[in-house]
C-alpha positions in Angstrom: -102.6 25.1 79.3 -106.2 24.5 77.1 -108.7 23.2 78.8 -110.4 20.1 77.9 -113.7 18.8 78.4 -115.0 16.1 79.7 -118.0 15.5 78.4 -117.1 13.7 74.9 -118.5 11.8 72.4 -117.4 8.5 72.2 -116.5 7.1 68.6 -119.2 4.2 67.8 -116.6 0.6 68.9 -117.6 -1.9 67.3 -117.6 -4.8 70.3 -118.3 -8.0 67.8 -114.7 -7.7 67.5 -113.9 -8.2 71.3 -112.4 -11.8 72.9 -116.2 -12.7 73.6 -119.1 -11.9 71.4 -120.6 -9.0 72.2 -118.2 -7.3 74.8 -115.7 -5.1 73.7 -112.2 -5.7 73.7 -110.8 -3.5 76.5 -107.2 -3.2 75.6 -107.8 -2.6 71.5 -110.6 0.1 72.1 -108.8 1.9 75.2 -106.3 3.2 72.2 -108.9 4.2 70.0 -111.1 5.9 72.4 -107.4 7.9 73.2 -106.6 8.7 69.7 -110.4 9.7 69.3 -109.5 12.0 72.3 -106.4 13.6 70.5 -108.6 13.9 67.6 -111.0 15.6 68.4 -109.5 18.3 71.5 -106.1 18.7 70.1 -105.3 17.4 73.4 -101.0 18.0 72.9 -100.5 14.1 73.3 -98.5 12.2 70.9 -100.7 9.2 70.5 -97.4 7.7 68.9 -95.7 7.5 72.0 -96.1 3.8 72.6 -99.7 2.5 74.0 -98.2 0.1 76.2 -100.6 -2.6 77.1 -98.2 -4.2 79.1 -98.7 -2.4 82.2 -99.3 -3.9 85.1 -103.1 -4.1 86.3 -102.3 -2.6 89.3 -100.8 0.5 88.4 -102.2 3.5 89.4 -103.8 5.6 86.6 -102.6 9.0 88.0 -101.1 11.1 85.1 -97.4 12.6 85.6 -96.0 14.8 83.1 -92.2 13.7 82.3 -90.3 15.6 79.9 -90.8 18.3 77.5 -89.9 18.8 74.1 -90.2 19.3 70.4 -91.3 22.6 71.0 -93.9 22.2 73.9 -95.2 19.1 73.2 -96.2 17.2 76.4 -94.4 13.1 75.8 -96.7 11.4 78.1 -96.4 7.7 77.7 -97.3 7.0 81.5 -100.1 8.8 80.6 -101.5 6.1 78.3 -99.6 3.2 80.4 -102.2 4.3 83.2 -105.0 4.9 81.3 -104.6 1.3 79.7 -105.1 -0.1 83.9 -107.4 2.0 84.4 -109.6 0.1 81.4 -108.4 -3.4 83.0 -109.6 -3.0 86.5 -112.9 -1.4 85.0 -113.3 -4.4 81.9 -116.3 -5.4 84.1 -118.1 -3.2 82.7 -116.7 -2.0 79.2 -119.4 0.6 78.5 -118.4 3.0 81.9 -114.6 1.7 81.4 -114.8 3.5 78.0 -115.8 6.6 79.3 -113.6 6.8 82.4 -110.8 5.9 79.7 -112.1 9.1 78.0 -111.9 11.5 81.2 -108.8 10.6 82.9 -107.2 10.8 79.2 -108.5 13.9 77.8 -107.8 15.4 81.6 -104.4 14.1 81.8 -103.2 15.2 78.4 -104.7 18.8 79.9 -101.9 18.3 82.5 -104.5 18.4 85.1 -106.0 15.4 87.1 -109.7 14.5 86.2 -112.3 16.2 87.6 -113.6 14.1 90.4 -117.3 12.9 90.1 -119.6 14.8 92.0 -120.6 12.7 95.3 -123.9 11.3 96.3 -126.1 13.7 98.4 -125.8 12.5 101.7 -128.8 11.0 103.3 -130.8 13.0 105.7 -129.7 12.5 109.0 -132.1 11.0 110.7 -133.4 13.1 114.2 -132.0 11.2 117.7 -132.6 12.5 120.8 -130.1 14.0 122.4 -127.7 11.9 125.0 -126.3 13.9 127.8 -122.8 12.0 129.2 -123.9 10.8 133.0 -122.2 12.5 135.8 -121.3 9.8 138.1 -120.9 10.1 141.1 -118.5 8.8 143.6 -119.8 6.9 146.5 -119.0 8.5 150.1 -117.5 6.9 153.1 -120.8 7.0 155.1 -124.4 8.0 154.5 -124.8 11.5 153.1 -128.9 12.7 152.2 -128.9 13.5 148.8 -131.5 14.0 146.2 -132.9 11.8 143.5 -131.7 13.5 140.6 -128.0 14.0 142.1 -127.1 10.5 142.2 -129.0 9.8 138.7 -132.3 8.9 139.6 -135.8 10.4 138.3 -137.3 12.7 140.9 -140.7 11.2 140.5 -139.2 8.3 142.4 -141.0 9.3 145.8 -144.1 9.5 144.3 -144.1 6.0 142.9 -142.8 4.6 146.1 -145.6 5.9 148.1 -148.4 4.7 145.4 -146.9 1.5 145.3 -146.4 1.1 149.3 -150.3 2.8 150.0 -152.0 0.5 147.9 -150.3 -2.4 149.5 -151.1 -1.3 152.7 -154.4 -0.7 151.9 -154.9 -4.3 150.5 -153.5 -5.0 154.0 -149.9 -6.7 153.0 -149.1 -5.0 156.6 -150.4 -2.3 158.8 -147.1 -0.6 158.3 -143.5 -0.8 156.8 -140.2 1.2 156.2 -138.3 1.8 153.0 -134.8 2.8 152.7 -133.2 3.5 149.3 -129.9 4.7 148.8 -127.4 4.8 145.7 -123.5 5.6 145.8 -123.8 6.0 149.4 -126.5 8.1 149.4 -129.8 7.7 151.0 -132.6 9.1 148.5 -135.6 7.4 149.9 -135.6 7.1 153.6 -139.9 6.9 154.9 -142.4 4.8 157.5 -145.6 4.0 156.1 -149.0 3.9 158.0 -148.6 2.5 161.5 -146.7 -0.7 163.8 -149.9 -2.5 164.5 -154.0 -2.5 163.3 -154.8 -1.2 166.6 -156.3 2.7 166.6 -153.7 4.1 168.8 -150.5 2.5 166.7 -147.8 4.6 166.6 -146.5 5.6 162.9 -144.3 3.7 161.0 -140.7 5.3 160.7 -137.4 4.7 159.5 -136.1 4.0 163.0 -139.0 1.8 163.9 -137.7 -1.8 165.2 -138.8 -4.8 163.1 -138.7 -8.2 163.5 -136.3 -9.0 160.6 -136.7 -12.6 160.7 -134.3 -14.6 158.4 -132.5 -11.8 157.4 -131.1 -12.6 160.5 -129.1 -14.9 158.6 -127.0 -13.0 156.8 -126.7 -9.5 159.2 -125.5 -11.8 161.8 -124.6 -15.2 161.2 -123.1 -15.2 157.3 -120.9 -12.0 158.3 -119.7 -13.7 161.0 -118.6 -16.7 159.3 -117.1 -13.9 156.6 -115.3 -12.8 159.4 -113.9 -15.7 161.1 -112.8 -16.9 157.7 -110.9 -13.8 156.7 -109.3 -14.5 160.1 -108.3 -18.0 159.2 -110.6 -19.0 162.1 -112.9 -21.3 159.9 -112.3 -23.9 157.2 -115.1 -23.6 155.3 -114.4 -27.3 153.6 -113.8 -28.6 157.2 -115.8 -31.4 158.3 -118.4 -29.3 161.2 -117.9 -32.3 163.2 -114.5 -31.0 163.6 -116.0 -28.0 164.8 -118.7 -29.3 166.8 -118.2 -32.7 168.3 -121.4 -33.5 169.0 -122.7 -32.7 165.3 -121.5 -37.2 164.7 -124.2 -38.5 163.2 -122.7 -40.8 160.4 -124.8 -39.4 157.3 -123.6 -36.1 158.7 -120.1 -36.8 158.9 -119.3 -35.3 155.1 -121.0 -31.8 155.9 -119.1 -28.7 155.9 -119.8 -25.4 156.7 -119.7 -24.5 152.8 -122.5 -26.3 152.4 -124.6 -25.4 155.7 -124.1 -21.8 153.6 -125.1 -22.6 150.3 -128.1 -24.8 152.1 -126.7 -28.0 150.2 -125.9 -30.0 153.5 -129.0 -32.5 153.2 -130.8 -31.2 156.4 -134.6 -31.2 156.4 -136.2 -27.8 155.7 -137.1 -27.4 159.6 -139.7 -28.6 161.9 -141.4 -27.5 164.8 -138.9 -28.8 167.9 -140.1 -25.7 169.7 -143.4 -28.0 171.0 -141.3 -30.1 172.9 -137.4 -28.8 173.3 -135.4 -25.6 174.6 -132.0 -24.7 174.3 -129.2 -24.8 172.0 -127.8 -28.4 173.4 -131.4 -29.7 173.0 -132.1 -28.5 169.4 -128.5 -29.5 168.2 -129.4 -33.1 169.5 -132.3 -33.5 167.6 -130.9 -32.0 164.4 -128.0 -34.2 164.8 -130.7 -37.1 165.5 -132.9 -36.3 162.5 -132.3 -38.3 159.2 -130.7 -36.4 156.1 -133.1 -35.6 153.5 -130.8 -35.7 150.4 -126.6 -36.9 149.7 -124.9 -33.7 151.7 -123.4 -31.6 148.8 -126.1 -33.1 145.9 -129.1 -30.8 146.4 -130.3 -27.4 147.7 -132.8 -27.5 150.5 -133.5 -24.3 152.0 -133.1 -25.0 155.7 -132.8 -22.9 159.1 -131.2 -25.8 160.4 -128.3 -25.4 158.5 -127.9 -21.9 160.1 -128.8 -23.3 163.7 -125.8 -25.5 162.8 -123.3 -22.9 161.7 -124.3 -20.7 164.8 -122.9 -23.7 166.8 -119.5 -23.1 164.5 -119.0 -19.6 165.0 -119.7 -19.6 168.3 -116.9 -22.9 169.4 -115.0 -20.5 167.2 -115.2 -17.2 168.6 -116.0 -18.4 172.0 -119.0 -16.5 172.7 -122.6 -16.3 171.8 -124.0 -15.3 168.7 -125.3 -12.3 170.0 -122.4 -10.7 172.1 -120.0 -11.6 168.7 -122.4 -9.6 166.5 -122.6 -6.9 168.6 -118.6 -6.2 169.1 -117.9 -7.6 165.2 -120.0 -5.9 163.5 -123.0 -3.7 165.1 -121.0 -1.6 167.5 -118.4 -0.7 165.3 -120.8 0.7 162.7 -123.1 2.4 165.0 -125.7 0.2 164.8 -127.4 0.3 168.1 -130.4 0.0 167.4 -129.8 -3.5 166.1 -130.3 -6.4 168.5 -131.4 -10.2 169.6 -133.8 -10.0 172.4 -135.1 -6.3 172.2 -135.7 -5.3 176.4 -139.3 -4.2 176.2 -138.9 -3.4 179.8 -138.0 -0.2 178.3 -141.2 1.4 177.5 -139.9 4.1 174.9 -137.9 1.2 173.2 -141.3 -0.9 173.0 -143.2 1.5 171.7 -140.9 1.7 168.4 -141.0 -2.1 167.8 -143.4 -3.2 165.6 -145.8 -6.2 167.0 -145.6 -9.7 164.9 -148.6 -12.0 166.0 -150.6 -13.0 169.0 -149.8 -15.9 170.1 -151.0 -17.9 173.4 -148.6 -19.7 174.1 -146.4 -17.0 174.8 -148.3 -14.6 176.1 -150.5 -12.8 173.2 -149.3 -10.1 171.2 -145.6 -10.7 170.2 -143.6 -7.4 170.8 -139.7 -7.3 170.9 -140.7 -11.5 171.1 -139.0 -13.3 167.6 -141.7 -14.4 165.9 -140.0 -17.7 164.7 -141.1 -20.2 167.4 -137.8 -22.1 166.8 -135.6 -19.6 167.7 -138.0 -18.4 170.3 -137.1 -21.6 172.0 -133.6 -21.5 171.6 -133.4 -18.6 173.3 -134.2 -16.0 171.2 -130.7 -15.7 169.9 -130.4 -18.2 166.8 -128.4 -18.3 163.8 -131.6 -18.6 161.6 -133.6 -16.2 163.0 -134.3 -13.7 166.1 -132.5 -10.0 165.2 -134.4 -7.0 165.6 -133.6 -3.6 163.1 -134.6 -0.7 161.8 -134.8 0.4 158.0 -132.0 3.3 159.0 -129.4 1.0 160.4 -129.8 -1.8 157.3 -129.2 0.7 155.0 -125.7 1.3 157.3 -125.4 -2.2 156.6 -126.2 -2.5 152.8 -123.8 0.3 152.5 -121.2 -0.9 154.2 -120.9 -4.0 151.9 -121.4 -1.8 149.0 -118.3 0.2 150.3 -116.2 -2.9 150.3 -116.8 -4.2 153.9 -115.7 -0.7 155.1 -117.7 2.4 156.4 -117.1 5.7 158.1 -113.4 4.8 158.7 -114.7 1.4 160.1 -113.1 -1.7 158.4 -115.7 -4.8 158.8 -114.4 -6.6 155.8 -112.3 -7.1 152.9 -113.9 -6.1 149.1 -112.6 -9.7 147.9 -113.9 -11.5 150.4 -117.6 -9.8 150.2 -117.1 -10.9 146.3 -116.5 -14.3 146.8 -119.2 -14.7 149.2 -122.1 -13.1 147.3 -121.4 -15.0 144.0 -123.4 -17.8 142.9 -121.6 -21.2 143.9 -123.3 -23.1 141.6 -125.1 -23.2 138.0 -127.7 -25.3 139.8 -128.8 -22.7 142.5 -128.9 -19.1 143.2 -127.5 -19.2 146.5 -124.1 -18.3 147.5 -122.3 -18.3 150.1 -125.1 -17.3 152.7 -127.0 -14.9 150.5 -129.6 -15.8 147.5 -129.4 -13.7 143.5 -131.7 -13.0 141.5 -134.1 -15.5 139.9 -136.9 -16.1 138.0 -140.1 -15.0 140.4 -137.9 -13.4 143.5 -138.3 -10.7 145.1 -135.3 -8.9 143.7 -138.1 -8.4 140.7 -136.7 -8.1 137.0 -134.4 -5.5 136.6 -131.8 -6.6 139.1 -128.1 -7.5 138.0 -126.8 -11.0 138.0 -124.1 -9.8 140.4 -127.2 -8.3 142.9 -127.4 -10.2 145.8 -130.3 -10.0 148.7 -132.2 -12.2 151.0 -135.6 -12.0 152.5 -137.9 -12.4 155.9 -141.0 -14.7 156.7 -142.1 -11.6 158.1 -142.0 -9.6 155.2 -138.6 -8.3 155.1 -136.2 -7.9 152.6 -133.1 -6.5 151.3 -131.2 -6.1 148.0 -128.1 -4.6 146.9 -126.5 -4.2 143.2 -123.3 -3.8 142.7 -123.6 -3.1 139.6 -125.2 0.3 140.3 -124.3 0.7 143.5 -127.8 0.3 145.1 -129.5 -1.1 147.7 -133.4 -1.4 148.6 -134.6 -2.3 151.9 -138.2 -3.1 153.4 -139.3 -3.9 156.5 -143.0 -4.5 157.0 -144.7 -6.8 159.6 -146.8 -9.3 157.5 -147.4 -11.6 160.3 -149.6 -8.7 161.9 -152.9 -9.7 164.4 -154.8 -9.6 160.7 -153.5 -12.9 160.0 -150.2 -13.6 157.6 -150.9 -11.7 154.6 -149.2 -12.9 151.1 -149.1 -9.5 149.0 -146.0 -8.6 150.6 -144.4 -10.7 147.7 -145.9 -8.4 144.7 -145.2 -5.0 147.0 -141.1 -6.4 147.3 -141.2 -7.0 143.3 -143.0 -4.1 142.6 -140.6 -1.7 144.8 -137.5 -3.4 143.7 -138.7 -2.4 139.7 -140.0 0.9 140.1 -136.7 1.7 141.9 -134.3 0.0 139.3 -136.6 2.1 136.5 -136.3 4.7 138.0 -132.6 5.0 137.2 -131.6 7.2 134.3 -127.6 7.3 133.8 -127.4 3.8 133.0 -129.4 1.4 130.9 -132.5 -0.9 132.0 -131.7 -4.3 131.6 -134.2 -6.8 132.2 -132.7 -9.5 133.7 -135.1 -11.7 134.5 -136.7 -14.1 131.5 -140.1 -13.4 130.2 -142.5 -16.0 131.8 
């Protein structure tokens, strides 16, 4: 078979001649550029054999040889059928329809296919850094030590931590605090820093150092409770409390449910000082019965320890026992958490030693040690649903894990995975409270980089815990704010900064910065 070229010279077309004035006519010119092709190759087409122009537009110009004869010569008229749709689809643009006429011809009558154009040099790749495929890592039953890097985290982690904390300290936030970091069940960051109290002979701060963990009482104790009872079928949580508690009858009361005592949306005032004048749990029931509503129950969200002074009463007609005794066989016990406790005995002198001193106060004696701070639940008892539990950073991070597990740990079954979801999701586009705990929001303490499906709560003290879902982390802090010194406020920057140095610090998964620009 002779081999043709396909590089020709196309016959000069004149294109005055074409449907519009100055554009050639496709369909006459195809033909002569093919006869031109014969011409001048030899190509062994008969240029006789009917230039159909007929063809559909869409036919494929691919040449096929059909028949021989005459002596050799190739009868092609597909070949010019195609070739006449190949001009078509190009008539665009008649100059480079003309040539590709030309190629797939002169190549076709070669009984070859036409040599395909040379592509376009590919564009440099452009450099990217490498992306290594995270390992992840399963999360363990109980608390296993690990390192940073093992669970995904940058080993310079530690460093950062203790920068952050020192300078903190030594802009006196605290004389002291605890930190415990832990992801997929592991603890990577467990440290005390400085010492329980300003005085010279303080003992060190530690990870099994007892602090007053004010509010967070409120969702160790009381809120995991309530998850509990409601698991149980024990407690309606769009029951009327009156129902619950009789005495709780005050008529703009009547409409109040425990949902709402939870989400703080029951109207109640933000609290007051009752501990000047009243003791007990009958006496500060009455007066929070007795006390107008601030707002519609159900309209508004009012954070309020009343509301968990109120659900206390609750659990406990519920259960049948106080707050304390309940905590301790529901949830404390079972996960070894003996170290947490209402109403610390500082009779023991060893125990004393590792609680962590609040404020002197007067009125009760001077220095507060294994004493709640909170004068309200002071009064009560010492045992109140707001306030009065007693931790270290060790045993939270027991707890953090446990609801990280899905309400389980060590073989120990506390809850179930859907209730913990329900509970820790925002109830309402208005608020960032749920059901007992607060998420993320502009300014908190959870900082910027925490998920939307975080959840966490804080101290007056200076306490605080977070856990993410999302990455399987939780960050605790303990620090006694409240200190002789007088209440110090840069605990707030110290929780913001830990919480974002830790969430930076992770490197299998990409930062997300949650939190709106100011």
């Amino acid at each position: 078979m002779m081999s043709v070229s396909h590089s020709l010279r196309l016959p000069q077309l004149d294109c005055r001649r074409g449907p519009v004035r100055g554009e050639c006519d496709i369909e006459r010119h195809s033909a002569e550029v093919m006869e031109h092709v014969v011409e001048t190759t030899g190509a062994p087409c008969r240029k006789s054999e009917s230039v159909d122009t007929t063809v559909a537009a869409d036919s494929r110009p691919v040449p096929s040889r059909e028949n021989v004869s005459d002596g050799g010569v190739v009868r092609t008229p597909s070949i010019w059928r195609a070739t006449i749709a190949a001009g078509r689809r190009l008539s665009s643009a008649p100059a480079h329809a003309l040539t590709v006429i030309a190629t797939v011809f002169s190549a076709a009558c070669a009984g070859r296919p036409p040599a395909a154009r040379a592509p376009a040099p590919a564009p440099a790749p452009v450099a990217r850094p490498i992306i290594v495929a995270p390992v992840r890592v399963d999360a363990v039953a109980s608390l296993e030590t690990a390192s940073l890097a093992s669970v995904g985290m940058d080993s310079t982690l530690t460093a950062r931590i203790d920068s952050i904390v020192g300078v903190a300290l030594a802009e006196h936030a605290a004389p002291g605090a605890a930190v415990a970091i832990g992801r997929f069940g592991r603890p990577v960051h467990l440290r005390g820093y400085g010492t329980l109290d300003y005085a010279p002979d303080s003992p060190p701060a530690t990870p099994t150092s007892l602090y007053d963990l004010a509010s967070l009482t409120k969702v160790v104790s009381t809120t995991t409770l309530a998850m509990i009872l409601e698991e149980e079928h024990k407690l309606d949580l769009d029951r009327p409390v009156h129902l619950y508690v009789p005495e709780f009858n005050a008529a703009d009361k009547a409409t109040i449910t425990p949902r709402m005592l939870l989400t703080h949306s029951g109207g109640l005032e933000a609290g007051a000082p009752l501990y000047l004048k009243y003791r007990g749990r009958a006496e500060f029931l009455e007066q929070i019965n007795a006390r107008p509503v601030r707002a519609v129950p159900g309209t508004t969200t009012v954070y309020s320890d009343w509301d968990m002074v109120v659900l206390q009463a609750v659990i406990e007609r519920i259960a049948g026992m106080p707050l304390d005794r309940l905590s301790y066989e529901r949830v404390f016990m079972p996960l070894g958490m003996s170290d947490t406790r209402f109403v610390p005995d500082t009779a023991d002198a060893a125990l004393r030693r590792r609680i962590a001193p609040t404020a002197i106060d007067t009125s009760r004696g001077g220095l507060l040690q294994g004493t709640v701070h909170d004068g309200n639940a002071w009064a009560i008892g010492g045992v109140a649903g707001h306030a009065g539990l007693f931790s270290t950073a060790r045993e939270l991070a027991t707890f953090a894990q446990m609801l990280l597990n899905g309400g389980s740990y060590n073989g120990t079954h506390i809850l179930s995975p859907t209730t913990i979801a329900r509970w820790t999701a925002r109830q309402s586009a208005a608020s960032s409270r749920t059901l007992g705990w607060d998420t993320p929001a502009p300014g908190s303490s959870a900082g910027m980089y925490f998920s939307p499906r975080a959840f966490g709560h804080t101290g007056f003290t200076g306490t605080s815990i977070w856990i993410d879902p999302e990455r399987g982390l939780f960050v605790v802090l303990l620090m006694n704010r409240v200190n002789s010194h007088g209440v110090s406020t840069r605990h707030a920057q110290l929780r913001r900064d830990l919480a974002d140095a830790v969430q930076r610090a992770i490197i299998d998964a990409p930062l997300i910065q949650w939190e709106p620009p100011k």
